[in-house]
C-alpha positions as CSV (number, residue, x, y, z in Angstrom):
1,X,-24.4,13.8,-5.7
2,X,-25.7,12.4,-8.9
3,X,-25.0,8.8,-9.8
4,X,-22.0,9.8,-12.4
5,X,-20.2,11.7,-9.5
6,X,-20.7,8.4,-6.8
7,X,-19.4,5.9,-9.9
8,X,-16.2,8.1,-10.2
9,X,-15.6,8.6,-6.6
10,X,-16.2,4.9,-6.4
11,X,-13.9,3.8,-9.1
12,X,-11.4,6.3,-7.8
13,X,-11.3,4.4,-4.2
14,X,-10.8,1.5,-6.2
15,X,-8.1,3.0,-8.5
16,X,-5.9,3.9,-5.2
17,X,-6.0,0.7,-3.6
18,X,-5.1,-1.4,-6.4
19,X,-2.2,1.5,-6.6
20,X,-1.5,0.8,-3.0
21,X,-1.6,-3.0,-3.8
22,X,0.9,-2.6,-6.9
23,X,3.1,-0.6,-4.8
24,X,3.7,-2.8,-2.0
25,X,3.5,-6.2,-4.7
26,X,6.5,-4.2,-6.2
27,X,8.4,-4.1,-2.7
28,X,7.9,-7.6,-2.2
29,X,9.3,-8.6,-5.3
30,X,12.2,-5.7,-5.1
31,X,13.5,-7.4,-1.9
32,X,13.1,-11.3,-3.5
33,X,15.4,-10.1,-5.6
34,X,17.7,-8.1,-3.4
35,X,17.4,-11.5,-1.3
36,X,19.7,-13.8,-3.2
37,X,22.4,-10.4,-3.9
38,X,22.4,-8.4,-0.8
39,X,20.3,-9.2,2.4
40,X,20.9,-6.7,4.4
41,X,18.9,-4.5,1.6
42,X,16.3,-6.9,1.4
43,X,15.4,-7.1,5.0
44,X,14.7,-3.0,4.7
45,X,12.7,-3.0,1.5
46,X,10.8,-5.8,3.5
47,X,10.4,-3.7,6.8
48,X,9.6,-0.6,4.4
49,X,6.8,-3.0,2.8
50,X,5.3,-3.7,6.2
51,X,4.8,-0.4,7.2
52,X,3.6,0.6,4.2
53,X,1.2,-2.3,4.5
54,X,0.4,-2.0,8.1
55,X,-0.6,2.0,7.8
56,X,-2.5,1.0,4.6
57,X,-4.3,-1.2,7.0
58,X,-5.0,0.8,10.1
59,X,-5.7,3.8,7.9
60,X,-9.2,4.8,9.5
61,X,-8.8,3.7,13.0
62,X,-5.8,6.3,12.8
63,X,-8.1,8.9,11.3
64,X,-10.7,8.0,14.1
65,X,-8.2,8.0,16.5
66,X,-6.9,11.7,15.7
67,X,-10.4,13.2,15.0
């Protein structure tokens, strides 16, 4: 791999977890508002934000895991 190639593969890795980050910002903010309108909504867009968070998170020990 040349340098060009490493610098996009880098910047992409970088690209998808400020995606990932956006995404589950977006959640959280979805469910402050759902809060004050209708809880019971809320409290799944905040479970849904957890997972989301928590698989981001344990991402390579699950790869590990299955390989």
């Amino acid at each position: 791999m040349n340098t060009f190639q490493k610098f996009i593969m880098s910047l992409m890795g970088w690209g998808l977890a400020l995606l990932k980050l956006l995404i589950a910002l977006s959640l959280l903010a979805i469910a402050k508002i759902t809060l004050r309108t209708n809880p019971d909504l809320a409290i799944a867009v905040l479970g849904t934000a957890a997972v989301i968070f928590l698989l981001w998170y344990f991402t390579p020990q699950i790869k590990q895991f299955f390989r």
